[in-house]
N, C-alpha and C positions, 0 to 999 in steps of 0.2 A: 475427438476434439473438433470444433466446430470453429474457422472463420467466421465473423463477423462485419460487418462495410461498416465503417463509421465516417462521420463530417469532421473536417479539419475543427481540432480542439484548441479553445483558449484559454488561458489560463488568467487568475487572477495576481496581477504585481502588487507588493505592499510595501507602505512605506516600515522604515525600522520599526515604528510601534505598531505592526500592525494592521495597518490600517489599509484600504483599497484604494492606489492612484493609478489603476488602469488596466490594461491587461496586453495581451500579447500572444502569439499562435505556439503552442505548446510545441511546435516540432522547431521554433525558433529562439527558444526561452534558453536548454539546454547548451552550456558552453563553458569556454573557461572563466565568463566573468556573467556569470547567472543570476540574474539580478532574483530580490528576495520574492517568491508567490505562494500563492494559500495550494494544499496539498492534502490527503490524508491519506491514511493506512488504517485498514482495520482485520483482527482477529477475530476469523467464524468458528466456533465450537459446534460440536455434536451432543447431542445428548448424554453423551456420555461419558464429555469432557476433552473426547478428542479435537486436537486445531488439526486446522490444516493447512497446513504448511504449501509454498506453491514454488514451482523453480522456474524463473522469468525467462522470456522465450529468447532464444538464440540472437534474433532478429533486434530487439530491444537496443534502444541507443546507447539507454545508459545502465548499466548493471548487468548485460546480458547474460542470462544463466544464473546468475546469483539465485542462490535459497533464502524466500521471504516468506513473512506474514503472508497471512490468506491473499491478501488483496491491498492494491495504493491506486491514488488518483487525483485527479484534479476536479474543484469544482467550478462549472463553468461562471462567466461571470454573471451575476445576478441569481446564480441556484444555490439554494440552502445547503447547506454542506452535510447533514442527514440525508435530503434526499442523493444528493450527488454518490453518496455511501452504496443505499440502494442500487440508485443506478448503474454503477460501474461493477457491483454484485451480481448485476443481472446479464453485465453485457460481457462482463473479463468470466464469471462463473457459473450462469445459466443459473444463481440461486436466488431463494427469496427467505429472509431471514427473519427473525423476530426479536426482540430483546435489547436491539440498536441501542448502544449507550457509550457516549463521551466517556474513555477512563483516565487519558493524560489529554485537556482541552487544549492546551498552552503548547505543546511539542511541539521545539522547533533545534535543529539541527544544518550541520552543513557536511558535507562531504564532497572528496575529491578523487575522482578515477584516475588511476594509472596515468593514461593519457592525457590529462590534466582536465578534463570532464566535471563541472561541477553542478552537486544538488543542493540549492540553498533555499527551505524551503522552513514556513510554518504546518505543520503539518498534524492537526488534532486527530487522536489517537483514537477508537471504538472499538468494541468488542460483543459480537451479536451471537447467536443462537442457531443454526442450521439444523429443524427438525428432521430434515428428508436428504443426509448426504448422497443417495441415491441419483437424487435429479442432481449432482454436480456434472456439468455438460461447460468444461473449460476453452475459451477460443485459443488457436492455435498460435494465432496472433501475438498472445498476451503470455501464455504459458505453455511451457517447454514441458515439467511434468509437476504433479503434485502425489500428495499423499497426507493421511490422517494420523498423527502421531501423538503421545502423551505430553499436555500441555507444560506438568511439571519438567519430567526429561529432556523435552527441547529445550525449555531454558535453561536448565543447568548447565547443558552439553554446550549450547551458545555462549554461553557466559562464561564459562571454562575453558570453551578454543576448541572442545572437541567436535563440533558442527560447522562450518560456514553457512554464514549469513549477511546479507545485507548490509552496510555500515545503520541504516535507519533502523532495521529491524533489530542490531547488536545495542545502539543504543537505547531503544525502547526496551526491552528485555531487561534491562540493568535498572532501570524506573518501575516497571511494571507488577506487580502483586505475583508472589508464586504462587497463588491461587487466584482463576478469575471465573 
């Protein structure tokens, strides 16, 4: 697992509909009164149907260690939120993926940490293609450990209690197609 340097991230704030009235520095967003900003998460399969699952790094402010989707992020402000996808694919997973496609566009949820930690985010949902799980080269930064596991199974097992998972990732799962 590979370290990566990144530039202070901002995020985009929205208003209740939606909409972008400004932004703010992602390492100062996160609190107990988090105001609402644009987000995503997305699901990489294998060929073969395998996701892959990732378990967020120690270090991490909010969720740390939690077992997630492939991959979440923010898009900066003014960046398409496709490419943002990509981008954070290449930088949290060393991957380059194919297939990228919106499957819940509208996602949006809130969740609250133990320590009163809140995620209040819009967060449009993708789900892409990884031909070469091979090149997955994860930063350390970002993830603690992953693994390739049966798309079906995980969500059952999430959905049933028998996995932990992410509040975002438990509620996408209960939206999401048993078959993607």
């Amino acid at each position: 697992m590979t370290a990566r340097p990144q530039a202070a991230e901002r995020v985009v704030l929205l208003s209740e509909d939606a909409r972008p009235i400004g932004e703010a520095l992602k390492s100062e967003v996160h609190h107990a009164d988090t105001p609402l900003h644009l987000a995503f998460s997305c699901y990489v399969l294998d060929d073969a149907g395998r996701l892959l699952v990732t378990r967020r790094a120690w270090s991490k402010p909010t969720w740390p260690g939690a077992w997630t989707n492939s991959c979440c992020g923010h898009p900066a402000p003014g960046e398409d939120v496709e490419e943002a996808v990509r981008r954070r694919l290449r930088q949290e997973l060393g991957l380059e993926v194919e297939g990228l496609r919106a499957v819940l566009p509208d996602f949006r949820y809130r969740a609250v940490m133990p320590d009163g930690v809140v995620e209040n985010e819009v967060c449009p949902v993708f789900v892409a293609r990884c031909a070469d799980p091979g090149s997955l080269d994860p930063d350390a930064d970002e993830v603690a450990e992953h693994e390739w596991v049966d798309w079906a199974t995980f969500r059952a097992d999430a959905l049933a209690g028998r996995r932990d998972v992410s509040p975002w990732c438990l509620l996408q799962l209960d939206v999401l197609p048993p078959e993607l």
